[in-house]
N, C-alpha and C positions, 0 to 999 in steps of 0.2 A: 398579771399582765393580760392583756385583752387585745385583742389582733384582728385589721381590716386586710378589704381589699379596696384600690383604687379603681374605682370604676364611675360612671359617667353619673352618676347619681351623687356623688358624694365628691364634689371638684366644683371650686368657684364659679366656674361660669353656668353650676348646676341650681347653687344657694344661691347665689346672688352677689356672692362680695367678691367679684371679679369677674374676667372675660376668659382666664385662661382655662383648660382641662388639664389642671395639675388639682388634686388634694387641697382643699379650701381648710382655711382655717378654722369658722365654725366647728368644721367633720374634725378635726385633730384637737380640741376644747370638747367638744362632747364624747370623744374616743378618750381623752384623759380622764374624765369623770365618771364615766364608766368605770375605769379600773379601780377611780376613788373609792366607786361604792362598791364595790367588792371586796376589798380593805375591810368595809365597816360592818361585813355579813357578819363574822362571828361575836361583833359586840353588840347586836341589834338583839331586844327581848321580841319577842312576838306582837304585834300590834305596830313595831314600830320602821321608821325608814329612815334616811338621812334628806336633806335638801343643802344643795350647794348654795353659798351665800358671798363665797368671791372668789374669783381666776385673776392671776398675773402669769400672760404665758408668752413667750417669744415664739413666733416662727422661722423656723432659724434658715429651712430650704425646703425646696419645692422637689414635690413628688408626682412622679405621671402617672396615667392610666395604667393596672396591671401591678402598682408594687405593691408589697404588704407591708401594712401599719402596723406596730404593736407600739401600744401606752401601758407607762409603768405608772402605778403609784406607790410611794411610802408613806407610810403614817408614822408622821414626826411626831406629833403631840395627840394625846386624847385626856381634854380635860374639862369633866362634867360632860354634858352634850356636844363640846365645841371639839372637832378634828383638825388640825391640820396638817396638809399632805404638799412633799415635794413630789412633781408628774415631769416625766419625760415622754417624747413618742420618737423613733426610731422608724426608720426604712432599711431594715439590713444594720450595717455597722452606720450606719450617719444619721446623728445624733438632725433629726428634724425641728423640735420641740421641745422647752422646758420650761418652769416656771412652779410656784405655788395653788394652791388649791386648798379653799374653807367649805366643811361643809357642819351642819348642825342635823344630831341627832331629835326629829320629832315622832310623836303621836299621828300617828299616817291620819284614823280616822277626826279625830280631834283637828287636826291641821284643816282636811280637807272641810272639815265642818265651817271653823272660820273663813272658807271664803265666802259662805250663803249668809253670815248672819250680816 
C-alpha cells in the first residue's frame, strides 16, 4: 500500500484534466502503479524494473484537499515477465478507485538503450 495526501499539486485543476481541487485522476492511476511496483520489488533480479503497459480503472468519487490516498495492489498473475495486478485507492473507508493494472518485467539498462538506437 502506498499513501498520498491531497494537496493543490496533485488535484485536476492542477494536471489539467479538470477545473475542480478534488484529487484528479491521473494522481490516483500513478498512486496505483506505484503500489504495482512495489509488488514486483521482490521478484526483480538486479539490473531489472518493471514498466506498466495497461490500466482499466474507475473513478468512482472525489476527493478534497487534506485527505489521504492510499492505493492497494494485488498481484493476480505472474507469468514469465508479464504481471497482472488488481489496484484499489481508498480515502478513509470509501472505496475511491478500482480497476486492473499490466505491467512487464525489463532489462532497465537494455530498455533504456532501445530508445537511442
Amino acid at each position: 500500500m502506498v499513501t498520498t495526501v491531497v494537496s493543490e499539486k496533485n488535484t485536476a485543476k492542477a494536471v489539467g484534466s479538470g477545473d475542480l481541487q478534488v484529487f484528479s485522476t491521473p494522481m490516483m492511476i500513478a498512486l496505483m502503479e506505484q503500489a504495482a511496483c512495489e509488488c514486483l520489488v521482490d521478484f526483480l533480479e538486479a539490473g531489472q524494473t518493471s514498466v506498466g503497459t495497461k490500466i482499466n480503472v474507475e473513478h468512482l468519487a472525489a476527493s478534497p484537499i487534506g485527505a489521504e490516498i492510499n492505493a492497494t495492489a494485488n498481484l493476480e498473475s505472474l507469468d514469465g515477465r508479464k504481471a497482472e495486478f488488481s489496484v484499489t485507492a481508498a480515502c478513509g473507508e470509501i472505496l475511491i478507485g478500482t480497476g486492473t493494472h499490466s505491467r512487464v518485467i525489463v532489462d532497465a539498462e537494455r530498455f533504456m538503450k532501445k530508445l537511442n538506437e
